[in-house]
C-alpha positions as CSV (number, residue, x, y, z in Angstrom):
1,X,128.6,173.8,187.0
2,X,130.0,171.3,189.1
3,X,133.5,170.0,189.3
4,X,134.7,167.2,186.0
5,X,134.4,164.0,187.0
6,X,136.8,161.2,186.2
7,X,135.9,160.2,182.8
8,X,134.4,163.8,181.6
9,X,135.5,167.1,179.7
10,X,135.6,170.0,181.8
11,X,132.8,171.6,179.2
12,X,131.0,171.3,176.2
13,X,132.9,171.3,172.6
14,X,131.6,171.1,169.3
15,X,133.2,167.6,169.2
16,X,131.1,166.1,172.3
17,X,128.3,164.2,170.9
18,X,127.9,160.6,170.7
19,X,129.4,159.3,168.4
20,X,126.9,157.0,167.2
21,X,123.9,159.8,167.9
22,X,125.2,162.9,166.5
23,X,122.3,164.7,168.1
24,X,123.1,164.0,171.6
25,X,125.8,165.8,173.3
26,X,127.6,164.3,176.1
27,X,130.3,164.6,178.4
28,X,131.2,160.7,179.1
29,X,133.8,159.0,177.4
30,X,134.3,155.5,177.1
31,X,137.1,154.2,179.4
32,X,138.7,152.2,176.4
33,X,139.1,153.9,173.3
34,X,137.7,157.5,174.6
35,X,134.5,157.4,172.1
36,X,132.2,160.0,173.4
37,X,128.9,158.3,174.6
38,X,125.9,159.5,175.5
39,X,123.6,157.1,178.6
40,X,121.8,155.2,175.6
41,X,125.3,153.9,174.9
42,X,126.7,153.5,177.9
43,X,127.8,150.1,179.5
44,X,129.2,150.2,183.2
45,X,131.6,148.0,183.8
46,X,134.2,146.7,186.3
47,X,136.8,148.9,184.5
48,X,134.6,152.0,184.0
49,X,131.7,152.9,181.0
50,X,132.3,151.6,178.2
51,X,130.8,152.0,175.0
52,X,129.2,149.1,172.6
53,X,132.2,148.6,170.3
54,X,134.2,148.1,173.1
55,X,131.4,145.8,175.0
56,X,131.5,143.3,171.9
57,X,135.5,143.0,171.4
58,X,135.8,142.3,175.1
59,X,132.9,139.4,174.8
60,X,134.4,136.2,173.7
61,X,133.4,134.8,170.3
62,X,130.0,132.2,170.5
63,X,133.0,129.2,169.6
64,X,134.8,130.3,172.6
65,X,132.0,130.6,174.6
66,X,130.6,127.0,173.8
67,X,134.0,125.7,174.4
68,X,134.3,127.1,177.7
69,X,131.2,125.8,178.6
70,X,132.1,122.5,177.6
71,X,135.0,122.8,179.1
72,X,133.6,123.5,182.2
73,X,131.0,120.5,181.8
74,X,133.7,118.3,181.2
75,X,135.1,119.6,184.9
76,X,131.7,119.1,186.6
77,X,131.0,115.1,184.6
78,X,134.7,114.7,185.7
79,X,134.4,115.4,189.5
80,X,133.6,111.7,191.2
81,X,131.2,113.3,193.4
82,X,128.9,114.0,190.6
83,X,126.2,111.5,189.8
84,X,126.8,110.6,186.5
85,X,125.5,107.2,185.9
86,X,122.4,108.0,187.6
87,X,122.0,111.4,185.8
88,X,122.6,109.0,181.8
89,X,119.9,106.3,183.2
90,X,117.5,109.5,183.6
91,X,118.4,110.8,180.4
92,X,118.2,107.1,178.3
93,X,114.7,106.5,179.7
94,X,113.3,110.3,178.8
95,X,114.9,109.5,175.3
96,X,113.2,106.2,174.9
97,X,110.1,107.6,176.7
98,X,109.9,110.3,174.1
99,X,110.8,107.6,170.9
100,X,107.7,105.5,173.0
101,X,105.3,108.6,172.6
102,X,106.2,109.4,168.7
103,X,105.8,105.6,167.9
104,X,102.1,105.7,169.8
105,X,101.0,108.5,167.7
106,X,102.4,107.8,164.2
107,X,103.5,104.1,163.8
108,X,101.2,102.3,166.1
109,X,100.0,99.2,164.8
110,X,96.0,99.3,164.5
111,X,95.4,95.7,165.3
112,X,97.8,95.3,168.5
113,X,97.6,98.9,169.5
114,X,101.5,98.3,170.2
115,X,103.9,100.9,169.0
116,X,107.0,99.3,167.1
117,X,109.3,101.2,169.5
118,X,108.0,99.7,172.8
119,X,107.0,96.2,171.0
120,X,111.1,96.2,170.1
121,X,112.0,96.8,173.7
122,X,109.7,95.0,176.4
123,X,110.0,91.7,177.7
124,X,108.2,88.4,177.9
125,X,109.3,84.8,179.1
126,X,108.5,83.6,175.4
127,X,111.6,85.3,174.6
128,X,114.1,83.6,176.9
129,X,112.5,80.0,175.4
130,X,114.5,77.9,172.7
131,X,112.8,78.7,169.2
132,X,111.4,75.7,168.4
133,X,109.5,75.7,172.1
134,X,108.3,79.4,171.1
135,X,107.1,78.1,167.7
136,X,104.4,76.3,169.1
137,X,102.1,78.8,169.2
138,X,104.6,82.0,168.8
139,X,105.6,81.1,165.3
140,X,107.2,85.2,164.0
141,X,109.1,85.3,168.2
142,X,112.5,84.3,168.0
143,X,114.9,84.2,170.9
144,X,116.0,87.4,172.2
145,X,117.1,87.4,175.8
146,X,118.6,90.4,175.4
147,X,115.5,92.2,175.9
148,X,114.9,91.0,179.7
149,X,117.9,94.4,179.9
150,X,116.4,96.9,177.3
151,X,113.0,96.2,179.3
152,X,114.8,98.2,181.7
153,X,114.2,101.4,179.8
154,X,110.8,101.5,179.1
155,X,107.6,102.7,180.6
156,X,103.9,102.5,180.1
157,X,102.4,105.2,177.5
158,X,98.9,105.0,179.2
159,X,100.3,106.7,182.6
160,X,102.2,108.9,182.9
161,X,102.7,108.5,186.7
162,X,104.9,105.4,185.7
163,X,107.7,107.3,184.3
164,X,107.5,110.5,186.9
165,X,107.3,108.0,189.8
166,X,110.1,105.7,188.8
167,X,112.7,108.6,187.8
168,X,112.1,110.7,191.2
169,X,112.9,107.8,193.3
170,X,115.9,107.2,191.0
171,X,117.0,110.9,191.4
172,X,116.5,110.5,195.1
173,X,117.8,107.3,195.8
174,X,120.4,106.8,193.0
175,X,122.1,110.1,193.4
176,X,123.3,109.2,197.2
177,X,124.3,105.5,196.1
178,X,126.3,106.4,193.4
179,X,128.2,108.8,195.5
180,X,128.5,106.0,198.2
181,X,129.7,102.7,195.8
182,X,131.2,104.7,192.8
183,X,129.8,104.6,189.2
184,X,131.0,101.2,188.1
185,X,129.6,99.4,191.1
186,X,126.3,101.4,190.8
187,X,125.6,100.8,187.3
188,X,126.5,97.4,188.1
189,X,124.2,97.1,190.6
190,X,121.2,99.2,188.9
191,X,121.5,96.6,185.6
192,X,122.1,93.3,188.5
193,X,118.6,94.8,189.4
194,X,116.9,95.4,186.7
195,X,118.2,91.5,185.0
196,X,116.5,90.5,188.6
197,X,113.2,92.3,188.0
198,X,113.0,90.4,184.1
199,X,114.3,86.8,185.7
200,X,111.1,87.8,188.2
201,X,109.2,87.6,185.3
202,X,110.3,85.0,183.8
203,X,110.4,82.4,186.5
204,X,107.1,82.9,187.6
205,X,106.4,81.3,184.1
206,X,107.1,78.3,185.9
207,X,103.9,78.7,187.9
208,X,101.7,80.3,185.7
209,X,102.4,78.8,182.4
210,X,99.9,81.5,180.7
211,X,101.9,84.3,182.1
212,X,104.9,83.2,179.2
213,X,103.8,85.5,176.4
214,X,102.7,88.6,178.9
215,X,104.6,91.3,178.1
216,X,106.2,94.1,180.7
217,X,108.1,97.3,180.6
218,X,109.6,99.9,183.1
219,X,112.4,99.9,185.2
220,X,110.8,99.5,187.5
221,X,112.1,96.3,188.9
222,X,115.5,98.4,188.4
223,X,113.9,101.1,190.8
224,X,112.9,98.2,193.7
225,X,116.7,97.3,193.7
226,X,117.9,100.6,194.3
227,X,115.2,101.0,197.2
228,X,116.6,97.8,198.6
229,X,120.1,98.3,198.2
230,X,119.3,101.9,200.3
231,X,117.6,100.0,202.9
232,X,120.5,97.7,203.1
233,X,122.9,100.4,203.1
234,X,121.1,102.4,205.8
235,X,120.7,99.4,207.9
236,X,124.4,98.4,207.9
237,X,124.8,102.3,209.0
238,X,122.3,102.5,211.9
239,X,119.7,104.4,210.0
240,X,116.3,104.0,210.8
241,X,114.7,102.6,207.9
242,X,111.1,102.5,208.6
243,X,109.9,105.3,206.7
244,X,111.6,103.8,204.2
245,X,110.8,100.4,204.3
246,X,106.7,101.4,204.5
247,X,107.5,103.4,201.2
248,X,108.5,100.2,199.7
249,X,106.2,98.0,201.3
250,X,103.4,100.5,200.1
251,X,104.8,100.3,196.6
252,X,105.0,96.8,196.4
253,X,101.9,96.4,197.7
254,X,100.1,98.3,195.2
255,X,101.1,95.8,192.7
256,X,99.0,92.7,194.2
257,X,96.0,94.5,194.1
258,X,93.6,92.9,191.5
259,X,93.7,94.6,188.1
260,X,96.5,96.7,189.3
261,X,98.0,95.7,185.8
262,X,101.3,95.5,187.7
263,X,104.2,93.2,187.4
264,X,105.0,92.4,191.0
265,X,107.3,89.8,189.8
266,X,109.6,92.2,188.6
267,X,109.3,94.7,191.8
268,X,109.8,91.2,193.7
269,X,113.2,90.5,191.2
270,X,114.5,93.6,192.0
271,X,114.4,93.6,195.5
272,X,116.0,90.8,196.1
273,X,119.0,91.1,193.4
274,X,119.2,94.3,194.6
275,X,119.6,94.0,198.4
276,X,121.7,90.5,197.6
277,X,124.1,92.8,195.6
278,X,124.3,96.2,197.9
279,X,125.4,92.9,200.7
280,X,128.0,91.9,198.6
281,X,129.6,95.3,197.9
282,X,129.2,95.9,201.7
283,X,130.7,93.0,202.9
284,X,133.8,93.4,200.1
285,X,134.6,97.2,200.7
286,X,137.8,98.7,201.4
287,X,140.7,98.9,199.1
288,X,142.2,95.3,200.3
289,X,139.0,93.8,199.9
290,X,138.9,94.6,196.3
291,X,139.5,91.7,194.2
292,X,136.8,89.8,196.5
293,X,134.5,92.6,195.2
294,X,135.1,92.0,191.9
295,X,135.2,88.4,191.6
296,X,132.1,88.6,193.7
297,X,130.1,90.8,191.4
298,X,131.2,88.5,187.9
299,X,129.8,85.4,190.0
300,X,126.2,87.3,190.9
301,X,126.4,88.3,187.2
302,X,127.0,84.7,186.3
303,X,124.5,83.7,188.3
304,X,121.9,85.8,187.1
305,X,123.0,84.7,183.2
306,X,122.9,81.0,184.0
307,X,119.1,81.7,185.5
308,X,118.5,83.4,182.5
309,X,119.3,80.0,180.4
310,X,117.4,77.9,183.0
311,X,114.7,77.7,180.1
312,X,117.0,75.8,178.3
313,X,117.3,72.9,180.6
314,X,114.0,73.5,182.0
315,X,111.2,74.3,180.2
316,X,108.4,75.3,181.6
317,X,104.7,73.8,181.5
318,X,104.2,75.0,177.7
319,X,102.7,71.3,176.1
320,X,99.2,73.8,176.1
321,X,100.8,75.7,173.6
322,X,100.7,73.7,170.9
């Protein structure tokens, strides 16, 4: 018989079974309370074998497990390297994707093949015009500029690409922007972007007058800003953009191919809101430079707002509505 090991009895007793399998005898005993164990029982550990009482009072509880894990969440969301903003526009536009999908399958209306969830949400010019304009021949559409934002979040049903595309390049680009602006300038810049891609849209209304009760959705106007704020960024650093810039010229060229079904306007919007705004917050950065950054940013937003009105001072061609 070999020499006892740390942990062992010299030799069998009548004692040295497991004590939870009385048939079993064994030599080991648990490191912690000194249960004999036999190899079904036994838990190695950084302290020695341990048997399964012992396993489950040294395991915290599921509430303090959860709690750590929040706790450490909390660390990760808190560190200003981590994308956040990016990361909640992902997760907003899955959410309202998903609410998109239930309302297509359940609640879609049989006559407009519209979905009340996506029907609440897009965007069309008629929106932005003064009621009594809109009643002219869109008596139940009320004013509700708000939607050239919640526009923003939504995506085509009918493909699937739409979504996939738009939230890679957002992952992609967004990540690194965020990290190089800051979450309020970003998020400031992604909604700047996306108002841009709906103002698109409705100004083209002004040239085609039939294109004022066209609906759109996606973010993708959103999405162009980001690209051009990333070429304007690289640009100002001395990165070659050209891989890039053929990405985006690709892209936007997609949407003037006939009965691409595409809202150009918006990609068009987007661009240039978005590279206008990454030009501000390059030419205003630095910590003295500050207040011109802010003041900067509330007159672009301004701007973009007072656009947004222009339908009340300036109505577009609509006399063939009535």
């Amino acid at each position: 018989m070999s020499a006892p090991q740390f942990g062992e009895r010299a030799e069998l007793g009548p004692d040295d079974v497991c004590y939870r399998h009385s048939d079993r005898p064994s030599l080991t005993l648990c490191q912690r309370c000194g249960n004999t164990i036999c190899p079904d029982c036994q838990t190695v550990s950084a302290v020695g074998v341990l048997c399964p009482d012992c396993v489950r009072a040294a395991q915290a509880s599921p509430g303090r497990r959860a709690a750590r894990s929040g706790r450490a969440t909390a660390r990760r969301l808190g560190d200003p390297g981590t994308p956040v903003v990016t990361y909640g526009i992902i997760a907003v536009c899955a959410v309202v994707f998903v609410a998109q999908l239930i309302g297509v399958w359940f609640f879609k209306d049989p006559q407009t093949g519209v979905d009340p969830v996506t029907g609440a949400l897009w965007y069309a010019p008629v929106y932005s015009l003064p009621d009594w304009a809109s009643a002219l021949r869109y008596s139940d559409v009320v004013f509700e500029p708000w939607r050239m934002l919640t526009s923003v979040f939504t995506h085509s049903t009918g493909f699937l690409l739409h979504i996939l595309f738009n939230m890679y390049a957002l992952w992609l680009f967004g990540r690194h922007l965020e990290q190089v602006l800051g979450r309020a300038a970003f998020l400031t810049l992604y909604l700047f972007s996306g108002l841009g891609g709906s103002l698109g849209v409705m100004l083209w209304a002004y040239v085609d007058p039939a294109t004022v009760g066209v609906p759109t959705v996606g973010a993708s106007g959103a999405i162009f800003g980001v690209l051009a704020a990333t070429l304007v960024a690289f640009r100002a650093a001395r990165v070659n953009i050209t891989s890039l810039a053929v990405l985006v010229a690709i892209n936007f060229g997609i949407g003037l191919l006939p009965g691409a079904n595409i809202s150009w306007q918006a990609h068009l919007g987007g661009l240039l809101v978005g590279a206008g705004t990454m030009w501000l917050l390059l030419a205003t950065r630095g910590p003295r430079r500050r207040n011109a950054r802010v003041f900067g940013l509330v007159g672009v937003g301004a701007a973009l707002v007072a656009l947004g009105a222009l339908y009340w001072v300036v109505l577009p061609p609509v006399a063939w509505l009535a």
